[in-house]
mmCIF file as gemmi writes it, N, C-alpha and C atoms, coordinates in Angstrom:
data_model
loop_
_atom_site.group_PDB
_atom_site.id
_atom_site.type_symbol
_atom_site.label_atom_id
_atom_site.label_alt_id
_atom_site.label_comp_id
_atom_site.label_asym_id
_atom_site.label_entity_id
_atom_site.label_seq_id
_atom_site.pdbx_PDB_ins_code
_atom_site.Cartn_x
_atom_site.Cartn_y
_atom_site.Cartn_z
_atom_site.occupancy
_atom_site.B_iso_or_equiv
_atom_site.pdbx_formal_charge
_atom_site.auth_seq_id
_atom_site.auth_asym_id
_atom_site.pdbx_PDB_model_num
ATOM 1 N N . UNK Axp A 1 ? 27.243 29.083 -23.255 1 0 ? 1 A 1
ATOM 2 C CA . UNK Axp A 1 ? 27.241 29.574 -21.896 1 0 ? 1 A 1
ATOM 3 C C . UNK Axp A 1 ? 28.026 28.634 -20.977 1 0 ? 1 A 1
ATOM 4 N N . UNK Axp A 2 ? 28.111 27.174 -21.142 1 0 ? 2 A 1
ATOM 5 C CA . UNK Axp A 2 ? 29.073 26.461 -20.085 1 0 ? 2 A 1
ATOM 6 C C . UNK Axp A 2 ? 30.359 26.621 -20.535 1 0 ? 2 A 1
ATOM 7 N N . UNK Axp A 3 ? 30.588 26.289 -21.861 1 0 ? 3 A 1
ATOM 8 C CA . UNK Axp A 3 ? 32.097 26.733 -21.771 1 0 ? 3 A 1
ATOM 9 C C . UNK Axp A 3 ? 32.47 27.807 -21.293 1 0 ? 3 A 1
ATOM 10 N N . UNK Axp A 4 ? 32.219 29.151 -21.283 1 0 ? 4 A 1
ATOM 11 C CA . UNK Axp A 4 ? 32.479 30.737 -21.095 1 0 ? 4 A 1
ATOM 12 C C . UNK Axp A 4 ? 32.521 30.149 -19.553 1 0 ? 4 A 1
ATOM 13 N N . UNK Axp A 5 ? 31.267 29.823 -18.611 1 0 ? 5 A 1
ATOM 14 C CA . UNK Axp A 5 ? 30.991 29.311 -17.161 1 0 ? 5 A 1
ATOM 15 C C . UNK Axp A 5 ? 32.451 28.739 -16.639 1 0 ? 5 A 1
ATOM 16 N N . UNK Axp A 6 ? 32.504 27.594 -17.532 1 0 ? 6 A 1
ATOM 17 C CA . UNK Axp A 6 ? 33.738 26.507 -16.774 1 0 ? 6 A 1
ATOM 18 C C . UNK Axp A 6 ? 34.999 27.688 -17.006 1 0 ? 6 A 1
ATOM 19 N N . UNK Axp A 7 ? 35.351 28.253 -18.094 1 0 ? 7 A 1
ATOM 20 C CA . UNK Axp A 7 ? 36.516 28.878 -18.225 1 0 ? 7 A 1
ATOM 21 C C . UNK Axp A 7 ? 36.635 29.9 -17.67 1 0 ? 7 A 1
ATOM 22 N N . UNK Axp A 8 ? 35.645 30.686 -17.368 1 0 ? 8 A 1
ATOM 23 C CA . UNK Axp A 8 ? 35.592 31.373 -16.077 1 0 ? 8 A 1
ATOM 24 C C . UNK Axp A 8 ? 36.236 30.989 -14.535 1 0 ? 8 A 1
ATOM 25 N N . UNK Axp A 9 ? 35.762 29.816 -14.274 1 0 ? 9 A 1
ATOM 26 C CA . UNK Axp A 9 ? 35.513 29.3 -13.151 1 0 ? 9 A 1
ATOM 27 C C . UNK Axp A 9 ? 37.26 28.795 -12.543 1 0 ? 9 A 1
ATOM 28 N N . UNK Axp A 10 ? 37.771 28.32 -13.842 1 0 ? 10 A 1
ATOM 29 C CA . UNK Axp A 10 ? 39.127 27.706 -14.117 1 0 ? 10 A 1
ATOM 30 C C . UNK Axp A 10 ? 39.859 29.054 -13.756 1 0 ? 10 A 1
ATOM 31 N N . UNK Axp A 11 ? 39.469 29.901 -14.441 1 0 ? 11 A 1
ATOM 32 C CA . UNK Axp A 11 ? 41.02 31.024 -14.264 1 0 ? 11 A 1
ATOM 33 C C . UNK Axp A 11 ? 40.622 31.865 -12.988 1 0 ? 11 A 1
ATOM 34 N N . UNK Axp A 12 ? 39.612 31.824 -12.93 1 0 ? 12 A 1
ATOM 35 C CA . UNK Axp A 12 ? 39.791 32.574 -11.298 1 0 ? 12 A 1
ATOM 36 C C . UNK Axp A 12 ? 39.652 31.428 -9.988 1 0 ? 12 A 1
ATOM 37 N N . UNK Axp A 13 ? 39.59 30.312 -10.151 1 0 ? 13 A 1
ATOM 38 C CA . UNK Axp A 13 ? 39.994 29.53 -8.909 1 0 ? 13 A 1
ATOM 39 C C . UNK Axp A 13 ? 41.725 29.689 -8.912 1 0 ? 13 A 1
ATOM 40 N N . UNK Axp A 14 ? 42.136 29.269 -10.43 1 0 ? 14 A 1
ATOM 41 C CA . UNK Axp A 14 ? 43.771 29.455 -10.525 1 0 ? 14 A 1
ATOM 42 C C . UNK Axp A 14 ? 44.169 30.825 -9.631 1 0 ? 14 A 1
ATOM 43 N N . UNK Axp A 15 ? 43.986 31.92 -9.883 1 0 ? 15 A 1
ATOM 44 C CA . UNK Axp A 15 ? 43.658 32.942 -8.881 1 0 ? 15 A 1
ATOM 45 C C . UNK Axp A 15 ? 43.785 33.079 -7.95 1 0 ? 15 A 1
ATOM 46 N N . UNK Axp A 16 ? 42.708 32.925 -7.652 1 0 ? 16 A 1
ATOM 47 C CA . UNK Axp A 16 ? 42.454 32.835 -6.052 1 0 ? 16 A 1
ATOM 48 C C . UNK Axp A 16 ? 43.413 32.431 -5.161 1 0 ? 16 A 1
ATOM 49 N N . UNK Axp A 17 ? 43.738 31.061 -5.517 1 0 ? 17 A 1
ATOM 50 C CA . UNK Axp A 17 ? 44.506 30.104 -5.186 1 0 ? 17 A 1
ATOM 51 C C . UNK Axp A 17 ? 45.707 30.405 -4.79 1 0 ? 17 A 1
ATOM 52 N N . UNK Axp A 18 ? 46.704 30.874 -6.471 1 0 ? 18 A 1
ATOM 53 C CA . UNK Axp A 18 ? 47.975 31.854 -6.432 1 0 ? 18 A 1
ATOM 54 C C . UNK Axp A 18 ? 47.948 32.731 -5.615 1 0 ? 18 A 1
ATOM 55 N N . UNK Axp A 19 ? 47.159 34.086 -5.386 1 0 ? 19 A 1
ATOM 56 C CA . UNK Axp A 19 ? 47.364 34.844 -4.708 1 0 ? 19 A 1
ATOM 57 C C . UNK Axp A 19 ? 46.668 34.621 -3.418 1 0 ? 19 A 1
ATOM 58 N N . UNK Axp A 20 ? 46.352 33.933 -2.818 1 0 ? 20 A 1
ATOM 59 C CA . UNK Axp A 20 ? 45.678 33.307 -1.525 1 0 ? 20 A 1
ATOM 60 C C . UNK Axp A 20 ? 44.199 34.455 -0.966 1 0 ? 20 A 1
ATOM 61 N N . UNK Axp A 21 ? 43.478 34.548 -1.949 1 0 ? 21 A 1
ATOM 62 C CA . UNK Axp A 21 ? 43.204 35.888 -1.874 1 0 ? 21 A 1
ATOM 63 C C . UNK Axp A 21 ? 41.766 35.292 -0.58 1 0 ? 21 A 1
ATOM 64 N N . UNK Axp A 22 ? 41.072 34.051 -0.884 1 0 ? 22 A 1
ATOM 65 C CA . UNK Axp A 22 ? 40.208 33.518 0.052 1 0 ? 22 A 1
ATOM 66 C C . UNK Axp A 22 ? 40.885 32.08 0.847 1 0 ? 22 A 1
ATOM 67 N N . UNK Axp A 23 ? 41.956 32.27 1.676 1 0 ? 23 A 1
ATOM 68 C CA . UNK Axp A 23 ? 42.08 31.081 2.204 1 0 ? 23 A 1
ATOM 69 C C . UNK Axp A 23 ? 41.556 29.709 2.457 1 0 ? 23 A 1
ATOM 70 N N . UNK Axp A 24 ? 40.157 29.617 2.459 1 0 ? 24 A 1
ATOM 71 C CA . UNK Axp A 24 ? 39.429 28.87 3.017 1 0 ? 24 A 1
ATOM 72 C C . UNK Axp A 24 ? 38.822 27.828 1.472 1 0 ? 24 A 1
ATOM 73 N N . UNK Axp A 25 ? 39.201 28.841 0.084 1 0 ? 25 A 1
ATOM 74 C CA . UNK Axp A 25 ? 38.438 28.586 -1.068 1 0 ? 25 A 1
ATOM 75 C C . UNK Axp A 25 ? 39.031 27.29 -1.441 1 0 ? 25 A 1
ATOM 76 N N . UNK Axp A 26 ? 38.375 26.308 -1.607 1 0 ? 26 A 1
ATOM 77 C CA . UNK Axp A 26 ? 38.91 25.132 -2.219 1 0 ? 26 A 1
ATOM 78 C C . UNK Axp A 26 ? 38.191 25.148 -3.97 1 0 ? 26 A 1
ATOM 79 N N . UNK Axp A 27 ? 36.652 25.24 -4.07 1 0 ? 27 A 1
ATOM 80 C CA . UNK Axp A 27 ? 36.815 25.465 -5.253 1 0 ? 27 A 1
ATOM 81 C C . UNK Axp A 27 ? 35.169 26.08 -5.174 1 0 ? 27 A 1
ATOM 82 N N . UNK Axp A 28 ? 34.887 25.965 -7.015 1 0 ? 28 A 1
ATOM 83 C CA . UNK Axp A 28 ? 33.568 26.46 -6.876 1 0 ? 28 A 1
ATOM 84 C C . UNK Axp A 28 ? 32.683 25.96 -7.091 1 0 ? 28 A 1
ATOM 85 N N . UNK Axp A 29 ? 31.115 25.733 -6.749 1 0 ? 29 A 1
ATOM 86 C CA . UNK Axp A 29 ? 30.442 24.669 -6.597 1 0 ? 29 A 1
ATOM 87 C C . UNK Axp A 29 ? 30.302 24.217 -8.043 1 0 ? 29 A 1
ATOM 88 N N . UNK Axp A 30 ? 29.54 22.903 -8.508 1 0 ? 30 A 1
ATOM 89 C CA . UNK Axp A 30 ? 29.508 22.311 -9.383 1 0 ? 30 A 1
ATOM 90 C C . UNK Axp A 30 ? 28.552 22.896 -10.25 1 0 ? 30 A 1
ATOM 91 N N . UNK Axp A 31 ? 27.658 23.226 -10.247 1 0 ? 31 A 1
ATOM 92 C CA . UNK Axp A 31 ? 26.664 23.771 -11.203 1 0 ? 31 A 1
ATOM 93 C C . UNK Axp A 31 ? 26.653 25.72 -11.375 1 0 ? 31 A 1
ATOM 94 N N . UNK Axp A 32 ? 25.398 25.986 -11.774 1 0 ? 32 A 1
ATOM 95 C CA . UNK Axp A 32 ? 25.468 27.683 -12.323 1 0 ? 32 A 1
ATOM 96 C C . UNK Axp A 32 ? 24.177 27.581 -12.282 1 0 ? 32 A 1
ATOM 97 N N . UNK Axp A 33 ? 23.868 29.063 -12.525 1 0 ? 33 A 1
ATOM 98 C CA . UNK Axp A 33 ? 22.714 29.605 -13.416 1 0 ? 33 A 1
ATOM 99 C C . UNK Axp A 33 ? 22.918 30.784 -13.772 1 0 ? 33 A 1
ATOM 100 N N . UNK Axp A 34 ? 22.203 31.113 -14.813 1 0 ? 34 A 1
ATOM 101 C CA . UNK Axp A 34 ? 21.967 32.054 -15.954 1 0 ? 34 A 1
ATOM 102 C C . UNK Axp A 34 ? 20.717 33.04 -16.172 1 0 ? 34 A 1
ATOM 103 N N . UNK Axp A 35 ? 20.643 34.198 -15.926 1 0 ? 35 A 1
ATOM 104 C CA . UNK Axp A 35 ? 19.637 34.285 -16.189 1 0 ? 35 A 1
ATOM 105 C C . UNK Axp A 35 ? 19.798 35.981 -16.734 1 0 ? 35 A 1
ATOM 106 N N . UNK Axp A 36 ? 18.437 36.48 -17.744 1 0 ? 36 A 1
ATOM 107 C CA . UNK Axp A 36 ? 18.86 37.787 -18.764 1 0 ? 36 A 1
ATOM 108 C C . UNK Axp A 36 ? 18.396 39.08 -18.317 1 0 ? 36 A 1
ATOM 109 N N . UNK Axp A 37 ? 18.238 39.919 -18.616 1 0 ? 37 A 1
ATOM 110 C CA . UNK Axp A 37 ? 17.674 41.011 -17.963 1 0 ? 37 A 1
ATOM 111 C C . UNK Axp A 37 ? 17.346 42.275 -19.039 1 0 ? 37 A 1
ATOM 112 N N . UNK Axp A 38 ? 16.325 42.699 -19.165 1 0 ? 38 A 1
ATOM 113 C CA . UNK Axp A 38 ? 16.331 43.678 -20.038 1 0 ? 38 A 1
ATOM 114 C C . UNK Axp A 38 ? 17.246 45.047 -19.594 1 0 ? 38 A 1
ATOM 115 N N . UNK Axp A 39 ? 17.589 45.763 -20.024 1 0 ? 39 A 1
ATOM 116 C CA . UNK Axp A 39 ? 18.014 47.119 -19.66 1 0 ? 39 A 1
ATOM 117 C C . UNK Axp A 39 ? 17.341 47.525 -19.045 1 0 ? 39 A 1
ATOM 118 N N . UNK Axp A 40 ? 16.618 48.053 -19.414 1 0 ? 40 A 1
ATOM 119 C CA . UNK Axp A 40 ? 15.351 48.558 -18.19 1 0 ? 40 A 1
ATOM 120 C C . UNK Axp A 40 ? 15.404 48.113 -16.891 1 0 ? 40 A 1
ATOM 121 N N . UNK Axp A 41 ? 15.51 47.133 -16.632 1 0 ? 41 A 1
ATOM 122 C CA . UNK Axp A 41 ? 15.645 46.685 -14.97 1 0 ? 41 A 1
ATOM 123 C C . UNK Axp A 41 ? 17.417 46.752 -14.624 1 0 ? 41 A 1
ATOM 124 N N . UNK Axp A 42 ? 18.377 48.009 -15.173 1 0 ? 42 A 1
ATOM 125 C CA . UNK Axp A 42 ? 19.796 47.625 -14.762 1 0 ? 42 A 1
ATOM 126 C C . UNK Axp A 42 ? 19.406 47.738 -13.415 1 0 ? 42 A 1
ATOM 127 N N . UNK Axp A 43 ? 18.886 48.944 -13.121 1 0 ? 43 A 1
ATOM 128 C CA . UNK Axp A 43 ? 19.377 49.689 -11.668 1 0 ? 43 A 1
ATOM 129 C C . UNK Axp A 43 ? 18.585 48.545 -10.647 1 0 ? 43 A 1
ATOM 130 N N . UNK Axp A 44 ? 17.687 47.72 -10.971 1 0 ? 44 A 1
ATOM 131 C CA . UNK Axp A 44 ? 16.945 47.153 -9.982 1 0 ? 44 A 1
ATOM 132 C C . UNK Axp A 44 ? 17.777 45.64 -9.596 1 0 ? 44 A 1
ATOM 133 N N . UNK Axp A 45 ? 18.795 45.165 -10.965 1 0 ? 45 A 1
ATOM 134 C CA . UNK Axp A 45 ? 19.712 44.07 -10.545 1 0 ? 45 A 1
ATOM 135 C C . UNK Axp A 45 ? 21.143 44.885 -9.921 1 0 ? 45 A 1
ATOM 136 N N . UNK Axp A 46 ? 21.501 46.299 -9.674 1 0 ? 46 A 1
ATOM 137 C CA . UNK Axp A 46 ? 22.316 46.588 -9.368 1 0 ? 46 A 1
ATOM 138 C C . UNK Axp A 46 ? 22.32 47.192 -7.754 1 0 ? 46 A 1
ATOM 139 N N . UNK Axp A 47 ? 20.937 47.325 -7.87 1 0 ? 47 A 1
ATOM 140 C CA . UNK Axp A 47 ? 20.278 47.388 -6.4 1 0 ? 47 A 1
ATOM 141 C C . UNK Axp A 47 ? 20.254 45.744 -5.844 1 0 ? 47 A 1
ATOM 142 N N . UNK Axp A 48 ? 19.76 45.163 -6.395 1 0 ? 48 A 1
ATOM 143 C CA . UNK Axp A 48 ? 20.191 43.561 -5.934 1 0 ? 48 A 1
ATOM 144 C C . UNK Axp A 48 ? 21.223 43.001 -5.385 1 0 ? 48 A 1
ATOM 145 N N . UNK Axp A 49 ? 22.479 42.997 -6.514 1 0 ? 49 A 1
ATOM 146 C CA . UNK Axp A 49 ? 23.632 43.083 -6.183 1 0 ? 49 A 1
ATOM 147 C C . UNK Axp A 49 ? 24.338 43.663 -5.063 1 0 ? 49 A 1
ATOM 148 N N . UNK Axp A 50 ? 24.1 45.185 -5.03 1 0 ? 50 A 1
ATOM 149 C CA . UNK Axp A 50 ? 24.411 45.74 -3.521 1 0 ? 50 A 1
ATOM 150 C C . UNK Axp A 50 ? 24.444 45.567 -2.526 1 0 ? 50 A 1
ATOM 151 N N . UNK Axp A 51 ? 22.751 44.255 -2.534 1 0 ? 51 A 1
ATOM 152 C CA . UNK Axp A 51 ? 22.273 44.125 -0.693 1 0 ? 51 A 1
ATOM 153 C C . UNK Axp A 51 ? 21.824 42.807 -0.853 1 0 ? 51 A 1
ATOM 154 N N . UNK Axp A 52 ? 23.057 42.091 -1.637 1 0 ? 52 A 1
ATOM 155 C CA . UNK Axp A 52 ? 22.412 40.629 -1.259 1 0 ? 52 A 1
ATOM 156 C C . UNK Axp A 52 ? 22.594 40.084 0.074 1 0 ? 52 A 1
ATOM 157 N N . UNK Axp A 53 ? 23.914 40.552 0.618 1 0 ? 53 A 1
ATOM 158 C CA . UNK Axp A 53 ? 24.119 40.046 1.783 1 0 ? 53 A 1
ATOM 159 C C . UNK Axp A 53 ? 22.678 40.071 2.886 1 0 ? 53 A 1
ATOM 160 N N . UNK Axp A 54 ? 22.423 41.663 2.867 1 0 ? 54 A 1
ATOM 161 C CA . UNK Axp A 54 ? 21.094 41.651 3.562 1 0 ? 54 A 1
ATOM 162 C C . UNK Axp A 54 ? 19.821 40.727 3.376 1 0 ? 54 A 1
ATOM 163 N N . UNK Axp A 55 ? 19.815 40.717 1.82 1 0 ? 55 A 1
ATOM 164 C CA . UNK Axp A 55 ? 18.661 40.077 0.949 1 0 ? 55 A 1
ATOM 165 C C . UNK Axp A 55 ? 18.864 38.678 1.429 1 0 ? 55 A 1
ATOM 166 N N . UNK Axp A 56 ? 20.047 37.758 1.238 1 0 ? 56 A 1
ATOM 167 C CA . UNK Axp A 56 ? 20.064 36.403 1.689 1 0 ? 56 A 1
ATOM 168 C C . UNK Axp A 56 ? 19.982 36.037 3.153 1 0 ? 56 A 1
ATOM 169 N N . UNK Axp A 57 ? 19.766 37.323 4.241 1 0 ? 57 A 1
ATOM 170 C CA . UNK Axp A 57 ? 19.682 36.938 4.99 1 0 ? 57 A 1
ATOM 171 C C . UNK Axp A 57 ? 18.397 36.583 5.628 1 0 ? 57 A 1
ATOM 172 N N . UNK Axp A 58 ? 17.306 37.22 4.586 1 0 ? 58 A 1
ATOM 173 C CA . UNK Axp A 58 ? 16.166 37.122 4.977 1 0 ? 58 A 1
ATOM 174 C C . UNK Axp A 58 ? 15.492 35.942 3.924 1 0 ? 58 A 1
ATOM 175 N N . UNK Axp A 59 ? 16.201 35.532 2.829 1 0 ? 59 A 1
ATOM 176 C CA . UNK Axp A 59 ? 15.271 34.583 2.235 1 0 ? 59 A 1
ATOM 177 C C . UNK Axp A 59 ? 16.729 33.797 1.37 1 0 ? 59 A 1
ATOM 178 N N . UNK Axp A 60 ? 16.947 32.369 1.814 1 0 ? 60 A 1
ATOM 179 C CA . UNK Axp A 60 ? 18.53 31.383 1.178 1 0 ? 60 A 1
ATOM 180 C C . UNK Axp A 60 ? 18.299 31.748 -0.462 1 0 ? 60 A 1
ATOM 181 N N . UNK Axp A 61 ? 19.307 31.581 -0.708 1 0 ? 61 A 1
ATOM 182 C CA . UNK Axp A 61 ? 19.57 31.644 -2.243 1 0 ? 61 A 1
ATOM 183 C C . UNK Axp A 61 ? 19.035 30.761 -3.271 1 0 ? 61 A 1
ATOM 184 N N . UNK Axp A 62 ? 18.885 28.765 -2.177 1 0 ? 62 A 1
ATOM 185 C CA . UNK Axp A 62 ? 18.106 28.246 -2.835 1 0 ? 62 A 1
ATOM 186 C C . UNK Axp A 62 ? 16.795 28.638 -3.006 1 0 ? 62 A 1
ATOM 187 N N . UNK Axp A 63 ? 16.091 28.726 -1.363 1 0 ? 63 A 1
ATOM 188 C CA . UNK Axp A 63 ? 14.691 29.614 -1.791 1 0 ? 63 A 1
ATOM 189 C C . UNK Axp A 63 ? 14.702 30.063 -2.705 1 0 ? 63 A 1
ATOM 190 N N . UNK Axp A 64 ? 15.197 31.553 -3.118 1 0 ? 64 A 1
ATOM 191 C CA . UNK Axp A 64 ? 15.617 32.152 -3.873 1 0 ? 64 A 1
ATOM 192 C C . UNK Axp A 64 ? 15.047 31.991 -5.495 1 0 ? 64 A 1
ATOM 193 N N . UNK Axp A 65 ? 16.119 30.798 -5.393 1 0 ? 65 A 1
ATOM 194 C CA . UNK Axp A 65 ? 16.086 30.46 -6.704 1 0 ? 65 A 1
ATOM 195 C C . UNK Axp A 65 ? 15.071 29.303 -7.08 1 0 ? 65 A 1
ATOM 196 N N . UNK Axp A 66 ? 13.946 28.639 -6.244 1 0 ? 66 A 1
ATOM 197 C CA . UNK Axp A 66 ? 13.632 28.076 -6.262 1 0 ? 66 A 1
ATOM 198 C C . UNK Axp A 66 ? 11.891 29.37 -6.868 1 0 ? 66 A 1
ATOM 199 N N . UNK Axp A 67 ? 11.66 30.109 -6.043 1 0 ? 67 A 1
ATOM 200 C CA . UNK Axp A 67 ? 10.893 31.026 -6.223 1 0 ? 67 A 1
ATOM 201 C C . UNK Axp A 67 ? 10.509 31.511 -7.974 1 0 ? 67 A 1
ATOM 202 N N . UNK Axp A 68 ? 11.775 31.883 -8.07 1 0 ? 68 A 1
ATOM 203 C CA . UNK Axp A 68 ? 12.34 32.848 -9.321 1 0 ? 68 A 1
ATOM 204 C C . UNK Axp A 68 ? 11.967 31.235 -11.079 1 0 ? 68 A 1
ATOM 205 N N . UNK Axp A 69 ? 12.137 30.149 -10.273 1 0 ? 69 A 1
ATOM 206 C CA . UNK Axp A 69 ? 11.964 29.284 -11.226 1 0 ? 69 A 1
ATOM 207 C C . UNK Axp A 69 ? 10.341 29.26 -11.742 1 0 ? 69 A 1
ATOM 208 N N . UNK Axp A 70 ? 9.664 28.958 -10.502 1 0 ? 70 A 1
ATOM 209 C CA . UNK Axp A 70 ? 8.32 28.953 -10.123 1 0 ? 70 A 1
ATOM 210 C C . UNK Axp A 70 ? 7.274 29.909 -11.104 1 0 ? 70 A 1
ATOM 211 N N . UNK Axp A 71 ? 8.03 31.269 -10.417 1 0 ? 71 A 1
ATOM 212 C CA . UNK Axp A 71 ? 7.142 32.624 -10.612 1 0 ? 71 A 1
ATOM 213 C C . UNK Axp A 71 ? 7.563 32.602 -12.13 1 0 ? 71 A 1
ATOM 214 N N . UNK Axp A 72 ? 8.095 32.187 -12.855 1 0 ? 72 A 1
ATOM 215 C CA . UNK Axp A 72 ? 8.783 32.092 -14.219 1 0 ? 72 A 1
ATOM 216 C C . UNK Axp A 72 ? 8.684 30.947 -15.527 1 0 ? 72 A 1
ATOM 217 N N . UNK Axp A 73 ? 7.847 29.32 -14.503 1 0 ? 73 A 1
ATOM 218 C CA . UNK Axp A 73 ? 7.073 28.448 -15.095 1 0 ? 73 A 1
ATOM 219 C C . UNK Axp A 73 ? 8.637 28.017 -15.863 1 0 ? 73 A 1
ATOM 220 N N . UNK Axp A 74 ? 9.221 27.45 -14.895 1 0 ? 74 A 1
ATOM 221 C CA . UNK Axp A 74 ? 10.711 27.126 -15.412 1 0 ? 74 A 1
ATOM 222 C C . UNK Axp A 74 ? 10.345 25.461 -14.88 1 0 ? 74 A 1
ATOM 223 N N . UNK Axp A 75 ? 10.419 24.349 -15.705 1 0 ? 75 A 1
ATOM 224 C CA . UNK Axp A 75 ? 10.862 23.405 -15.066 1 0 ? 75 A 1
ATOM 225 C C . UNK Axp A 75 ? 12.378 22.832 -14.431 1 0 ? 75 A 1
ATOM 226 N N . UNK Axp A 76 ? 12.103 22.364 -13.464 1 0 ? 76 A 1
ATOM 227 C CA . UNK Axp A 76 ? 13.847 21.835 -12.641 1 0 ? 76 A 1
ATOM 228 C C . UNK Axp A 76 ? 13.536 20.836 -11.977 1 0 ? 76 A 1
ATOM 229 N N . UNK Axp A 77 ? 14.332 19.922 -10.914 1 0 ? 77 A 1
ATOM 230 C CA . UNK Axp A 77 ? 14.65 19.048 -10.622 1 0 ? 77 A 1
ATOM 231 C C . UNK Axp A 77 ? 15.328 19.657 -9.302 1 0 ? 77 A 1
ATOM 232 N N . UNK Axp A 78 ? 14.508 20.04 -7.775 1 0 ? 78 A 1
ATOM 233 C CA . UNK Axp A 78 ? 14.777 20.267 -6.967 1 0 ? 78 A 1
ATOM 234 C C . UNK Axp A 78 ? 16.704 19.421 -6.03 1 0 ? 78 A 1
ATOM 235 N N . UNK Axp A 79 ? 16.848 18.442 -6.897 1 0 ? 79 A 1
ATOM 236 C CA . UNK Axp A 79 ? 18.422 17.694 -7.09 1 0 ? 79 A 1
ATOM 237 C C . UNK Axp A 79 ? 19.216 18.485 -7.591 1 0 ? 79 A 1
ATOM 238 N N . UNK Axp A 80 ? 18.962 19.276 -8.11 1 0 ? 80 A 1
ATOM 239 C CA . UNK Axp A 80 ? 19.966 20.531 -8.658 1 0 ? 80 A 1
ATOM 240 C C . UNK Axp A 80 ? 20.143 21.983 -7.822 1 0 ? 80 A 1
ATOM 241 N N . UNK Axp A 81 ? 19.062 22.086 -6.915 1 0 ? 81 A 1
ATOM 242 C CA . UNK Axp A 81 ? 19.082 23.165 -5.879 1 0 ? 81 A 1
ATOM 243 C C . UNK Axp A 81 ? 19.898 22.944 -4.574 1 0 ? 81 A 1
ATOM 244 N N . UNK Axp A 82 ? 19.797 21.875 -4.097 1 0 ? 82 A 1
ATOM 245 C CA . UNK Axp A 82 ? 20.336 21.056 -2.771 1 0 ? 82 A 1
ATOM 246 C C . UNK Axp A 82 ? 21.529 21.146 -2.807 1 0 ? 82 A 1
């Protein structure tokens, strides 16, 4: 998953960049996350997707993801959210 991540990350900053498509983009942040989804829930991550803008406006992404770790009995290192 990090290699696929970084090589991802590489050819569309190259991208971006070339075709000036986000002026402002210098690059992309240092870390990721990953996470799986059964089929069964497509339409409810595609409903997600749709209205994050709305969705992040009512609760940050770290929240977010800080929640989703929690409710999921994930250990982390709040140094990696910040």
């Amino acid at each position: 998953m990090a290699n696929l991540v970084k090589d991802i990350k590489l050819v569309t900053s190259k991208m971006i960049k070339e075709h000036n498509l986000f002026p402002d983009f210098i690059s992309w942040q240092v870390g990721y996350s990953a996470f799986s989804y059964s089929i069964e829930v497509r339409e409810n991550l595609v409903r997600y997707a749709q209205n994050k803008e709305v969705h992040h406006g009512e609760i940050s992404s770290i929240d977010e993801m800080r929640r989703m770790l929690i409710e999921n009995d994930v250990d982390f290192d709040l140094e990696y959210l910040e």
